[in-house]
PDB file of N, CA, C and O in Angstrom:
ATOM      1  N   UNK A   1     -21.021  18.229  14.203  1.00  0.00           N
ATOM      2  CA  UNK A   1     -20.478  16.931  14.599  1.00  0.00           C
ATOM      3  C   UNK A   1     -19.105  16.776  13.945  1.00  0.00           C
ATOM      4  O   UNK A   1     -19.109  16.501  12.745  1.00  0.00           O
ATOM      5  N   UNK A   2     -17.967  16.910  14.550  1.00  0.00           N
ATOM      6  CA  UNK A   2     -16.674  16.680  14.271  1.00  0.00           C
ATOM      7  C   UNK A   2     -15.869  15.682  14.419  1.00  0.00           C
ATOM      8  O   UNK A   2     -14.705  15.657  14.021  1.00  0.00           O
ATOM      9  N   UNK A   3     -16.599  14.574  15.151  1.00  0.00           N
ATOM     10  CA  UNK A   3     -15.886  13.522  15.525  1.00  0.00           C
ATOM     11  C   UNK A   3     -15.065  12.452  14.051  1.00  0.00           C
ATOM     12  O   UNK A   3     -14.064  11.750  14.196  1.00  0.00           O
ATOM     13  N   UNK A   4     -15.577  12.569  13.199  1.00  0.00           N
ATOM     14  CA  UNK A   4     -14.555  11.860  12.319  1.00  0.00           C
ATOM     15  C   UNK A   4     -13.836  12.662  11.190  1.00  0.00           C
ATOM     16  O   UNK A   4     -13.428  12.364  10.067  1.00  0.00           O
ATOM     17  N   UNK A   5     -13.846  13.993  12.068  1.00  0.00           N
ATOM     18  CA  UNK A   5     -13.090  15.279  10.573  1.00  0.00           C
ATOM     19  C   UNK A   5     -11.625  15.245  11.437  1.00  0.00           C
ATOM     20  O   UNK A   5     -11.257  15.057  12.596  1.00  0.00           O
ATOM     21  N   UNK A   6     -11.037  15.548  10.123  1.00  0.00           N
ATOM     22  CA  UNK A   6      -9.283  15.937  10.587  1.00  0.00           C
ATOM     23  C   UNK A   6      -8.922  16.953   9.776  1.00  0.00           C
ATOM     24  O   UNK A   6      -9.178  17.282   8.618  1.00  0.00           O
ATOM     25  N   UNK A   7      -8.180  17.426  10.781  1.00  0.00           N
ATOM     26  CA  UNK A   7      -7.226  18.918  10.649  1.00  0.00           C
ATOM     27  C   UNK A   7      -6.114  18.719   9.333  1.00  0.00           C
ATOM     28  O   UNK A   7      -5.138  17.970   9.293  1.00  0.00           O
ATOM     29  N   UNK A   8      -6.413  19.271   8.716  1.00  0.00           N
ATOM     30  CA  UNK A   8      -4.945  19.374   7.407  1.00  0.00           C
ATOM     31  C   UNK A   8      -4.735  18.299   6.850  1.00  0.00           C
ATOM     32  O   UNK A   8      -5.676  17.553   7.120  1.00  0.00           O
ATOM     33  N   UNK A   9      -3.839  17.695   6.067  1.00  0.00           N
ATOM     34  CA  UNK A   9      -3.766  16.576   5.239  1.00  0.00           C
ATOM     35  C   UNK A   9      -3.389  15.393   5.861  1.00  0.00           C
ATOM     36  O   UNK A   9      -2.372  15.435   6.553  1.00  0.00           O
ATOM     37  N   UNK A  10      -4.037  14.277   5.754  1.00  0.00           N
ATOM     38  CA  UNK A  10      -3.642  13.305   6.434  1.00  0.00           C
ATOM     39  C   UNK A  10      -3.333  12.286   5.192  1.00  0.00           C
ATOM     40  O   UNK A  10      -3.668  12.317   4.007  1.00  0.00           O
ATOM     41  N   UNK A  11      -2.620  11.451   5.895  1.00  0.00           N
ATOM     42  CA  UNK A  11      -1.822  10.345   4.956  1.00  0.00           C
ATOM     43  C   UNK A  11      -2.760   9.018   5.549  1.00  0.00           C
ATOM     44  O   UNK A  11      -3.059   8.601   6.668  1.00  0.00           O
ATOM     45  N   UNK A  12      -2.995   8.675   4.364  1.00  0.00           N
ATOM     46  CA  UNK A  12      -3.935   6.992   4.682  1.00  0.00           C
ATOM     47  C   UNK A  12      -3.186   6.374   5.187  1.00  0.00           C
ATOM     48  O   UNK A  12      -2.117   6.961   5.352  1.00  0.00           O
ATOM     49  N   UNK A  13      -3.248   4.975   5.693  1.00  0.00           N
ATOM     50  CA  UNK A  13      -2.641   3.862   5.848  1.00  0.00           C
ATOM     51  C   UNK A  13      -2.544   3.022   4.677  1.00  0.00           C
ATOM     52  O   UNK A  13      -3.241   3.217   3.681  1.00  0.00           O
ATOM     53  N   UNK A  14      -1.486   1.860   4.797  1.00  0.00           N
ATOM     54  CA  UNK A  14      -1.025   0.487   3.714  1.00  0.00           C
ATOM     55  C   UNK A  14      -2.667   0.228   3.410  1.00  0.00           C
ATOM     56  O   UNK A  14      -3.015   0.362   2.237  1.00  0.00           O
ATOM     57  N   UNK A  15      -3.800  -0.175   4.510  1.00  0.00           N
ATOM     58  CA  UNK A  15      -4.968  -0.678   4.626  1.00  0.00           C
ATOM     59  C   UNK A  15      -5.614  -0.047   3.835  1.00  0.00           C
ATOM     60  O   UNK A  15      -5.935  -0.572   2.769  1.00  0.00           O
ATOM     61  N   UNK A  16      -5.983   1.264   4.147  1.00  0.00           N
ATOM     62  CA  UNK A  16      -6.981   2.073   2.957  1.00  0.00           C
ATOM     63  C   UNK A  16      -6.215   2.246   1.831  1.00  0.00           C
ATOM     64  O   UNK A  16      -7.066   2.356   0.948  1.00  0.00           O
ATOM     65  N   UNK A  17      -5.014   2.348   1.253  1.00  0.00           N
ATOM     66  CA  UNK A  17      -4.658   2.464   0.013  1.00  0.00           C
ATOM     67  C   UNK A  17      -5.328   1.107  -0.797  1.00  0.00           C
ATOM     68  O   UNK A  17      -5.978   1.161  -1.841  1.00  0.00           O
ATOM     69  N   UNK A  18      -5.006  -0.045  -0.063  1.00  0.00           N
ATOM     70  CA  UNK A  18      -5.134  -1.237  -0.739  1.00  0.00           C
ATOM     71  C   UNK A  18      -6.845  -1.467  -1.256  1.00  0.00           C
ATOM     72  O   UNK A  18      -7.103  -2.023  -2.324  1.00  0.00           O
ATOM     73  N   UNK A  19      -7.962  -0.929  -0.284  1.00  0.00           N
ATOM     74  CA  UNK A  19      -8.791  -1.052  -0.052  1.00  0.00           C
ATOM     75  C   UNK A  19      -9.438  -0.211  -1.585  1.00  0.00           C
ATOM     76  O   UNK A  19     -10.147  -0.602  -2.512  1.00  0.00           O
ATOM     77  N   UNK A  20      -8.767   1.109  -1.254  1.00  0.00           N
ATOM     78  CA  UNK A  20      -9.053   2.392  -2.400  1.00  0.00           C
ATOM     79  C   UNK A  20      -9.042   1.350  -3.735  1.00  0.00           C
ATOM     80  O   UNK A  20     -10.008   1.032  -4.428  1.00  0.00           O
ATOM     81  N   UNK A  21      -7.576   0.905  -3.873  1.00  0.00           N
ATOM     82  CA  UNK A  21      -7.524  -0.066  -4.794  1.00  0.00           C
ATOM     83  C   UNK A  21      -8.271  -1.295  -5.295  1.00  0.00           C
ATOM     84  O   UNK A  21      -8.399  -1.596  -6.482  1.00  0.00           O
ATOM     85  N   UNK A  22      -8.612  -1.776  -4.551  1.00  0.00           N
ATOM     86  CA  UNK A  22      -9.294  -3.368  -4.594  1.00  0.00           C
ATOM     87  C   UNK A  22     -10.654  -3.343  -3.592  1.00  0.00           C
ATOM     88  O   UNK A  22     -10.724  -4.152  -2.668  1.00  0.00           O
ATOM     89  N   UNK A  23     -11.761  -2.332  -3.843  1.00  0.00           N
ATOM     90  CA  UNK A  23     -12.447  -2.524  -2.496  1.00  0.00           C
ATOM     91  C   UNK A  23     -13.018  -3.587  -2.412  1.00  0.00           C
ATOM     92  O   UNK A  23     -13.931  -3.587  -1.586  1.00  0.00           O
ATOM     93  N   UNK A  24     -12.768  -4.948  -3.192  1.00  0.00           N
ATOM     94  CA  UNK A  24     -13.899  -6.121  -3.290  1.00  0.00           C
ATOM     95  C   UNK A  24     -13.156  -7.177  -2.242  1.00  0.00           C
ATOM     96  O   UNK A  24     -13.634  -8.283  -1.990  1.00  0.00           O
ATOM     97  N   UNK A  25     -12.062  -6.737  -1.734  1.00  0.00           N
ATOM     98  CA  UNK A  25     -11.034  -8.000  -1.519  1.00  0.00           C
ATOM     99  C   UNK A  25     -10.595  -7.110   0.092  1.00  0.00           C
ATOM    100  O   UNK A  25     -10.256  -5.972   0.417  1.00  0.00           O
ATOM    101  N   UNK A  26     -10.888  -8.597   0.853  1.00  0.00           N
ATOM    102  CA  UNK A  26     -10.488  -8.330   2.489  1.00  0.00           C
ATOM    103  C   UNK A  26      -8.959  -8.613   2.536  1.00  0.00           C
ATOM    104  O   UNK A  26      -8.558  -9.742   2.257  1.00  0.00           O
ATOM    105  N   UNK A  27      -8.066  -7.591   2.891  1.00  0.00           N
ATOM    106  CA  UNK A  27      -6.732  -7.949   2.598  1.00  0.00           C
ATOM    107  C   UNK A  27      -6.217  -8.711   4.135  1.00  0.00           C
ATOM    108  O   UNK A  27      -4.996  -8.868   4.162  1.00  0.00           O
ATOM    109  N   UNK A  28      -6.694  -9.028   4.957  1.00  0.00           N
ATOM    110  CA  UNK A  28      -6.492  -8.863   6.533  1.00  0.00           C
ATOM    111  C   UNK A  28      -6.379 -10.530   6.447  1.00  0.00           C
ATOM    112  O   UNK A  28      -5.450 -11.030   7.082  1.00  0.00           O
ATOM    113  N   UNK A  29      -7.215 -11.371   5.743  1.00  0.00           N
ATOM    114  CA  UNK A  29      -6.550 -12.709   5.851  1.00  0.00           C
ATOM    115  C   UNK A  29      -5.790 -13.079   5.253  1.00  0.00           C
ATOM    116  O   UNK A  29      -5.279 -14.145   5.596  1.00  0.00           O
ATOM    117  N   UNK A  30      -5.241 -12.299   3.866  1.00  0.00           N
ATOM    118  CA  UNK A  30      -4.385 -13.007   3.515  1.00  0.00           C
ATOM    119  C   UNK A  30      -2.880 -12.746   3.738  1.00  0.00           C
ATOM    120  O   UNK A  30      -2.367 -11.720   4.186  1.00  0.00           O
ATOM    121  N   UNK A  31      -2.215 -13.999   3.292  1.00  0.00           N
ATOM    122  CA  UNK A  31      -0.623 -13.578   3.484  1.00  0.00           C
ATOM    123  C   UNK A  31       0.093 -13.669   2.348  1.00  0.00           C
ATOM    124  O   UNK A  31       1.290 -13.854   2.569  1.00  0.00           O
ATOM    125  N   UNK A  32      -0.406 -13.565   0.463  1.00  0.00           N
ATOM    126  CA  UNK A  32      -0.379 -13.596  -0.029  1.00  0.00           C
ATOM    127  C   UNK A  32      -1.257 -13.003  -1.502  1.00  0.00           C
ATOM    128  O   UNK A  32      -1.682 -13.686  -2.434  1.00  0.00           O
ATOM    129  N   UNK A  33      -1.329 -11.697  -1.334  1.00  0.00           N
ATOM    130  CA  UNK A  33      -2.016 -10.860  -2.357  1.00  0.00           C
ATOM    131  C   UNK A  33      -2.030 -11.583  -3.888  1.00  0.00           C
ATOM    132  O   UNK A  33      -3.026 -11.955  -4.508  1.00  0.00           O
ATOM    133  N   UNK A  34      -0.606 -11.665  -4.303  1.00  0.00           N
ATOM    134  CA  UNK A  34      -0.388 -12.058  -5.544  1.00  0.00           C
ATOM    135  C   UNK A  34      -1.147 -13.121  -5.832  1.00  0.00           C
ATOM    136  O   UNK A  34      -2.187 -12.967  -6.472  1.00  0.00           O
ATOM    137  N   UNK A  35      -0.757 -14.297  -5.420  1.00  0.00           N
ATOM    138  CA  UNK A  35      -1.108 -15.635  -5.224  1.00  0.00           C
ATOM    139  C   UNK A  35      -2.159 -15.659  -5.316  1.00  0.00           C
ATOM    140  O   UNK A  35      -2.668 -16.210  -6.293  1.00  0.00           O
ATOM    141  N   UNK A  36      -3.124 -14.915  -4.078  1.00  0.00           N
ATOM    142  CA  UNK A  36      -4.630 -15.326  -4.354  1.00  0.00           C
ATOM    143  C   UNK A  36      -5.184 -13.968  -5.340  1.00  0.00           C
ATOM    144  O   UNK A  36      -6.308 -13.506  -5.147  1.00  0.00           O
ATOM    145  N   UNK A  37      -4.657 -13.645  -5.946  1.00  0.00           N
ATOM    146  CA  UNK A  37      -5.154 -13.198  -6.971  1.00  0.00           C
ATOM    147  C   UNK A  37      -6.389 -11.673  -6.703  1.00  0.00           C
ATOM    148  O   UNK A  37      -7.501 -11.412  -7.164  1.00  0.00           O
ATOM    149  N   UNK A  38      -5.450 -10.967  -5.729  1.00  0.00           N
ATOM    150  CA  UNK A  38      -6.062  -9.706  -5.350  1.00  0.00           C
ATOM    151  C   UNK A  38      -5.414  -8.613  -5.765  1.00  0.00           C
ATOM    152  O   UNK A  38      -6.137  -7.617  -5.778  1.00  0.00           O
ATOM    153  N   UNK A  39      -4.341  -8.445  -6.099  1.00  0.00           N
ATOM    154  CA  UNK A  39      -3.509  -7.506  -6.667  1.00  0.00           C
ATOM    155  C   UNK A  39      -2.773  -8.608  -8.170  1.00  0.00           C
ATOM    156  O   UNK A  39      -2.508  -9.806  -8.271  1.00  0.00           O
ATOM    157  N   UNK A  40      -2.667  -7.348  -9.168  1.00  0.00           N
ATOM    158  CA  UNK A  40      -1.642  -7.918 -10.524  1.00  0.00           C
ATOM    159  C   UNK A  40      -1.066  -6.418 -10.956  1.00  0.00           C
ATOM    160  O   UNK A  40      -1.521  -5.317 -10.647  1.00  0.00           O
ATOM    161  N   UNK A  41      -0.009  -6.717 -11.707  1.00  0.00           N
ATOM    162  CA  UNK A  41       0.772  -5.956 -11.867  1.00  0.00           C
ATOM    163  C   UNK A  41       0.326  -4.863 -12.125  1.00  0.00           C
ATOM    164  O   UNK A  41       1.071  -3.951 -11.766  1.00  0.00           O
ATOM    165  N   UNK A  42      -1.196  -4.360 -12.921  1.00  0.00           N
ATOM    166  CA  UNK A  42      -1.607  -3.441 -12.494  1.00  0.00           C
ATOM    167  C   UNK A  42      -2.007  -2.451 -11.227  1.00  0.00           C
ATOM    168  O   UNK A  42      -2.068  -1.273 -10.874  1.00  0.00           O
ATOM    169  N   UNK A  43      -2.179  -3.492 -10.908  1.00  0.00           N
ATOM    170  CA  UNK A  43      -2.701  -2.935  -9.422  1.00  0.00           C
ATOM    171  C   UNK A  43      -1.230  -2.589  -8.813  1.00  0.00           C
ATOM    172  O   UNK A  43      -0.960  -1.429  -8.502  1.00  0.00           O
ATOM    173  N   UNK A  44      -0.392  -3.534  -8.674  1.00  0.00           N
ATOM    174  CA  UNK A  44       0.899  -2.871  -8.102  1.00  0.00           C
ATOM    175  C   UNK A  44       1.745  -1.550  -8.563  1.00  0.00           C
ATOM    176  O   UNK A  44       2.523  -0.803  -7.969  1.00  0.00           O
ATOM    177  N   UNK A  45       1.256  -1.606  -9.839  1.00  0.00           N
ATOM    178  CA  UNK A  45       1.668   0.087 -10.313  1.00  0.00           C
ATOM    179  C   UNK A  45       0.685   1.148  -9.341  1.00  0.00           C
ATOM    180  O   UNK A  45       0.987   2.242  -8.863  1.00  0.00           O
ATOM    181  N   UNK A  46      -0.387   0.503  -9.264  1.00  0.00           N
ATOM    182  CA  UNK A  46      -1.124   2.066  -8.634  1.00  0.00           C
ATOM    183  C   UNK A  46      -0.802   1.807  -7.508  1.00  0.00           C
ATOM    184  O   UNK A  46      -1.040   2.760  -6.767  1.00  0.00           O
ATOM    185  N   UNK A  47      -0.291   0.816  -6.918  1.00  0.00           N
ATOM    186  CA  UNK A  47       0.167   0.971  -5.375  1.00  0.00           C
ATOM    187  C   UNK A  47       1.537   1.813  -4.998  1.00  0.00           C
ATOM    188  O   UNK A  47       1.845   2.475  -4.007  1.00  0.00           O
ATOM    189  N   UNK A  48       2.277   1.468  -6.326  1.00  0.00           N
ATOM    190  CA  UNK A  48       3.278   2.533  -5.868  1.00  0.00           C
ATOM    191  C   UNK A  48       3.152   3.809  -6.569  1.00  0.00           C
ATOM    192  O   UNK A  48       4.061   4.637  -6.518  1.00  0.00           O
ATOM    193  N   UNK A  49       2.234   3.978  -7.121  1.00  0.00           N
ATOM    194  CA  UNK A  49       1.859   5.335  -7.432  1.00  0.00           C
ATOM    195  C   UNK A  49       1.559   5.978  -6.220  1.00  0.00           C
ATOM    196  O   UNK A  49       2.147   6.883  -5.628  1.00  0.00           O
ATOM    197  N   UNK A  50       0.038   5.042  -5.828  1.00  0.00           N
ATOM    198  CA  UNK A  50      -0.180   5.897  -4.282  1.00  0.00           C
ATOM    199  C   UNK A  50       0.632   5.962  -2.865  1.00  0.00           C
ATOM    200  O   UNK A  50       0.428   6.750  -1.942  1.00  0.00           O
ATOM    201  N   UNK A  51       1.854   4.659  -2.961  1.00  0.00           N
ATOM    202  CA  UNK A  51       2.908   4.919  -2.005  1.00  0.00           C
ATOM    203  C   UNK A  51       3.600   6.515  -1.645  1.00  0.00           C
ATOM    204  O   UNK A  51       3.689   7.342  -0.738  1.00  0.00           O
ATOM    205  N   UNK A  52       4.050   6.229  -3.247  1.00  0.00           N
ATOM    206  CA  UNK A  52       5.175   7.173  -3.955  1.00  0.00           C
ATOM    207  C   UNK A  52       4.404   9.139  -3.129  1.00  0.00           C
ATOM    208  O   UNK A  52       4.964  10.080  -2.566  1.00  0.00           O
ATOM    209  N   UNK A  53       3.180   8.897  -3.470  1.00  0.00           N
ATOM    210  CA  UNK A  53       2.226  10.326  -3.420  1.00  0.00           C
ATOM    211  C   UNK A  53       1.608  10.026  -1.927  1.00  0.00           C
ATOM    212  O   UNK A  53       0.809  10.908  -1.612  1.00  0.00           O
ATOM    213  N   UNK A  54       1.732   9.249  -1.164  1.00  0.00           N
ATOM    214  CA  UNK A  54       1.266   9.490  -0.040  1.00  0.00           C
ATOM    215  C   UNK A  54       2.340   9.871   0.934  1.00  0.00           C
ATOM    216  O   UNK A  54       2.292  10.868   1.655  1.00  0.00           O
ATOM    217  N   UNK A  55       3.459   8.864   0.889  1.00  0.00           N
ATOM    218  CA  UNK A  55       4.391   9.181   2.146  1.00  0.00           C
ATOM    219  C   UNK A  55       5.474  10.084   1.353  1.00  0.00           C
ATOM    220  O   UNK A  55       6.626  10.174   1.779  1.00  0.00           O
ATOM    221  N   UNK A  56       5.092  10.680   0.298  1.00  0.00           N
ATOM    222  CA  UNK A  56       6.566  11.596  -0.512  1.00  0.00           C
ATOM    223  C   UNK A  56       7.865  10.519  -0.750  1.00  0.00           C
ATOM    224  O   UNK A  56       8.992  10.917  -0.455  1.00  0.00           O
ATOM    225  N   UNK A  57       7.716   9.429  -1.179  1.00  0.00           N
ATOM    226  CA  UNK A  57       8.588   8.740  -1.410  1.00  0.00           C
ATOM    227  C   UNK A  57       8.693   8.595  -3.124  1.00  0.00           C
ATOM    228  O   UNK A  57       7.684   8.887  -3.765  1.00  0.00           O
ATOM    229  N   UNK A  58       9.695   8.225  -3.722  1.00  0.00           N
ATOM    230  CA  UNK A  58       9.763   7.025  -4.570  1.00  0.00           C
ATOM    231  C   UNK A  58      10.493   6.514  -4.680  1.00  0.00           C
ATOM    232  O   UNK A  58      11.696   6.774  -4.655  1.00  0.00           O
ATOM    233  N   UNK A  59       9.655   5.169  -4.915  1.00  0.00           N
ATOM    234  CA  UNK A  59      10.447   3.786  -4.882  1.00  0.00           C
ATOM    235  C   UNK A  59      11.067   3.128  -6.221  1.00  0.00           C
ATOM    236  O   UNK A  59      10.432   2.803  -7.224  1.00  0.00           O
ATOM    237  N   UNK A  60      12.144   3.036  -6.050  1.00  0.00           N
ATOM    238  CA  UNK A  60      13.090   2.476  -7.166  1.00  0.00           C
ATOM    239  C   UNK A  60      12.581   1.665  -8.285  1.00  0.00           C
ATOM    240  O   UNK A  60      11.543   1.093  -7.951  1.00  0.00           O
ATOM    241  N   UNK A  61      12.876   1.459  -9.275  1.00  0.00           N
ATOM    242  CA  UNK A  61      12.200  -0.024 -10.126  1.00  0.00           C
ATOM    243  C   UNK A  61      12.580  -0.849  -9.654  1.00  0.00           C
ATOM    244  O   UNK A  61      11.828  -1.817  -9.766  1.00  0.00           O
ATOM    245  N   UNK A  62      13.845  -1.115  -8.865  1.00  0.00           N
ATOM    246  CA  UNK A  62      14.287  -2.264  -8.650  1.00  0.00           C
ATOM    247  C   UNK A  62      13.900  -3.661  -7.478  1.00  0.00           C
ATOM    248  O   UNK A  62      14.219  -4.834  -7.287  1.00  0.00           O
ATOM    249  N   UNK A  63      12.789  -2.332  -6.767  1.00  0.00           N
ATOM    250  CA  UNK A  63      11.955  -2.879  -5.612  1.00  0.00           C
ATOM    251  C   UNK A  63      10.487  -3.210  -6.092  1.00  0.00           C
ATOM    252  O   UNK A  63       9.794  -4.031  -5.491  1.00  0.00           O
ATOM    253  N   UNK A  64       9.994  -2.428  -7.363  1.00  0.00           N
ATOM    254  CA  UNK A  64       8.857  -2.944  -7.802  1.00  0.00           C
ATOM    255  C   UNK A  64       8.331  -4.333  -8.189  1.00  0.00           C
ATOM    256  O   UNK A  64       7.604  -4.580  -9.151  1.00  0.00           O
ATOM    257  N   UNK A  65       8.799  -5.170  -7.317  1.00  0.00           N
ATOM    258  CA  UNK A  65       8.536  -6.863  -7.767  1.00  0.00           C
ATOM    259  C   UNK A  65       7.513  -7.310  -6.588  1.00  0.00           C
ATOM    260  O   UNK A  65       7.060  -6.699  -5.620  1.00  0.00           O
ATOM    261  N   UNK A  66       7.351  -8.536  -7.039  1.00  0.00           N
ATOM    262  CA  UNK A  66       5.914  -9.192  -6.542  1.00  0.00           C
ATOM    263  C   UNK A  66       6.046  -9.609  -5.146  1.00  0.00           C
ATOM    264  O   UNK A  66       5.090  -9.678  -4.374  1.00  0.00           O
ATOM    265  N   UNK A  67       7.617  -9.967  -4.753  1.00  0.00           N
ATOM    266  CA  UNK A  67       8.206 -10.380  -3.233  1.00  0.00           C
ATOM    267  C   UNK A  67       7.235  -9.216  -2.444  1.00  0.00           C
ATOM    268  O   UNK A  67       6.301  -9.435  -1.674  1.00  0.00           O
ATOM    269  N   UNK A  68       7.882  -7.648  -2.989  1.00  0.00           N
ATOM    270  CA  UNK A  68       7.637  -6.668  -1.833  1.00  0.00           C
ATOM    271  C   UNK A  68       5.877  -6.577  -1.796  1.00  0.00           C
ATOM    272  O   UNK A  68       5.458  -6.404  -0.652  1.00  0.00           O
ATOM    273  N   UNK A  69       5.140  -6.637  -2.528  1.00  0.00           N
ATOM    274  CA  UNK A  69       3.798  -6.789  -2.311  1.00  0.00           C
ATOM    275  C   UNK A  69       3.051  -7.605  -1.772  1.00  0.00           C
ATOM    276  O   UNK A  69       1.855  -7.448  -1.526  1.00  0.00           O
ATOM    277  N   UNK A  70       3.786  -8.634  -1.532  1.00  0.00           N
ATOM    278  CA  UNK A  70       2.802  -9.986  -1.168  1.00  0.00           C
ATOM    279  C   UNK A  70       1.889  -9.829  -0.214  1.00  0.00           C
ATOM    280  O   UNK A  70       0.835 -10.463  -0.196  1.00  0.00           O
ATOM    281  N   UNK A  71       2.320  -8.739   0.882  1.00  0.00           N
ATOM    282  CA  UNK A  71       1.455  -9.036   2.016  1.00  0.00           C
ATOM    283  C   UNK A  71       1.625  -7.496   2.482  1.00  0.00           C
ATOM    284  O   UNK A  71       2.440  -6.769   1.913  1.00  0.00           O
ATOM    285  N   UNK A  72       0.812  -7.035   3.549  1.00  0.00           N
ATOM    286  CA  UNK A  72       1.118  -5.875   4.508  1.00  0.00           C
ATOM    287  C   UNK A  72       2.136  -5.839   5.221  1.00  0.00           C
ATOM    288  O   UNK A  72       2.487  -4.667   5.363  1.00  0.00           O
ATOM    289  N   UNK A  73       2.821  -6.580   5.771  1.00  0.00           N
ATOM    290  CA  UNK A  73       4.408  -6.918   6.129  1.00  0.00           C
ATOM    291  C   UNK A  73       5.231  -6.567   5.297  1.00  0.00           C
ATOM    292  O   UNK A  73       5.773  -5.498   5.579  1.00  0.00           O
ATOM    293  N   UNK A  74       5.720  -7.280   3.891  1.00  0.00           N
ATOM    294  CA  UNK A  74       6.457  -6.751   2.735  1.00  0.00           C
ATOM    295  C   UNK A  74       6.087  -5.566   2.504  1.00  0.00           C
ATOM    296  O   UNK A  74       7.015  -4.787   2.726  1.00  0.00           O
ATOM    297  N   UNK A  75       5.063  -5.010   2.123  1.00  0.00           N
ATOM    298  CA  UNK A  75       4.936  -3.510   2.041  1.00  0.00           C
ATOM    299  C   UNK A  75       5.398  -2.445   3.059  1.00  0.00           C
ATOM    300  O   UNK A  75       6.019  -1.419   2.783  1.00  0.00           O
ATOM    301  N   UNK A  76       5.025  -2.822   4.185  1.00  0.00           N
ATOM    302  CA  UNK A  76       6.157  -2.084   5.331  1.00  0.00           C
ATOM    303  C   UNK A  76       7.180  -2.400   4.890  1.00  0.00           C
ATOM    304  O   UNK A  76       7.548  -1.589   4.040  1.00  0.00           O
ATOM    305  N   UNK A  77       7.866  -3.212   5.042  1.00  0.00           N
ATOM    306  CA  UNK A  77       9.061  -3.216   5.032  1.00  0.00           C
ATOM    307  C   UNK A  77       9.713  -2.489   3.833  1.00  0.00           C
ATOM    308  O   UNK A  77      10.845  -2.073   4.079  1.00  0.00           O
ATOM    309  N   UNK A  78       9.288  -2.267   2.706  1.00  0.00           N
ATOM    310  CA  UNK A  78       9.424  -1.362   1.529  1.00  0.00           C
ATOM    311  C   UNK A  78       9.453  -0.259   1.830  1.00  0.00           C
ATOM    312  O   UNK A  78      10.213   0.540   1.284  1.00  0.00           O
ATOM    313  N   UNK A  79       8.453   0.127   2.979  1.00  0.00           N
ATOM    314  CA  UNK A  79       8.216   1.447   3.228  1.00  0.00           C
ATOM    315  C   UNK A  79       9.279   2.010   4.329  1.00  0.00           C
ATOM    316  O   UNK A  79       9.584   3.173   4.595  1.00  0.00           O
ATOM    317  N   UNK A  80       9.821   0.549   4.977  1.00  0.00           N
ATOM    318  CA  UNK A  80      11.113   1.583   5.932  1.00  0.00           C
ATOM    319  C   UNK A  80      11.834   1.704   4.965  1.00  0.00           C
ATOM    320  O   UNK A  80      12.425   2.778   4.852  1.00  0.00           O
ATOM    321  N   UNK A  81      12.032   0.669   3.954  1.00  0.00           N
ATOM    322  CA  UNK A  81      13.378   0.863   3.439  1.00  0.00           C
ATOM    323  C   UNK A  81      13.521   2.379   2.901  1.00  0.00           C
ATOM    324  O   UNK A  81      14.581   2.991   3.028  1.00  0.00           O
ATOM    325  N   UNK A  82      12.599   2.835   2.408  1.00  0.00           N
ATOM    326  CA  UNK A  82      12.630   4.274   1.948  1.00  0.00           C
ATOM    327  C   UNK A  82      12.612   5.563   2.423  1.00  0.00           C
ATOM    328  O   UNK A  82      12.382   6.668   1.933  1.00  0.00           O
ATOM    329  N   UNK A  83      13.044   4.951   3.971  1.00  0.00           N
ATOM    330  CA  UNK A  83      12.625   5.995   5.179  1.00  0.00           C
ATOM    331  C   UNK A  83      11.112   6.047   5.696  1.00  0.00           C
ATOM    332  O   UNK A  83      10.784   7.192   6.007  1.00  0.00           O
ATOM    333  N   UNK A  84      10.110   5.085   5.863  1.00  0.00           N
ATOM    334  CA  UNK A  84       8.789   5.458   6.162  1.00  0.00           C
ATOM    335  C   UNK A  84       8.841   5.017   7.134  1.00  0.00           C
ATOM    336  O   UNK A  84       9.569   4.025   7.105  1.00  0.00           O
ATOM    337  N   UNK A  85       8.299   5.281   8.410  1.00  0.00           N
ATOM    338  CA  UNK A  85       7.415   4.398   9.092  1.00  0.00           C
ATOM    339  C   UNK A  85       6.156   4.234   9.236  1.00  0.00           C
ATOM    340  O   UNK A  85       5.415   5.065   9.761  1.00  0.00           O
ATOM    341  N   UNK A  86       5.763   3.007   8.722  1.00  0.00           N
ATOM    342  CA  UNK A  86       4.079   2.617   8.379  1.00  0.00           C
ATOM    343  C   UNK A  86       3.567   2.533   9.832  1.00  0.00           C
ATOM    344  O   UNK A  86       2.386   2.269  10.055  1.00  0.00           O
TER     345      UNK A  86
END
């Protein structure tokens, strides 16, 4: 049965990283991670840890602030800025 195997390395999505991270917390309603208190600055280090190691990027210190995390939107948008498309 092969239906949910994949060929060679695949890159997660924004969704399962966050999930990997926080599996207690549905990220899909909110529009504000920080705020409601699902991600903290810990957690945002391992997010751009696993950014950084998933799409071969890294991201500056200067983008590591709480704006670009807030939501799955801000995180794309972090992620074009670095050349990704999410």
């Amino acid at each position: 049965m092969d239906s949910g195997e994949r060929v060679g390395p695949q890159m997660k999505t924004v969704p399962e990283i966050l999930k990997e991270i926080r599996p207690e917390f549905d990220f899909t309603n909110s529009r504000d991670f920080i705020a409601d208190g699902m991600l903290d600055s810990f957690d945002v280090m391992k997010m751009v840890a696993a950014l950084d190691k998933n799409f071969g990027i890294s991201i500056q210190g200067v983008d590591i602030v709480p704006e670009n995390f807030r939501n799955q939107e801000t995180i794309a948008a972090l992620l074009r800025k670095n050349g990704v498309k999410p």
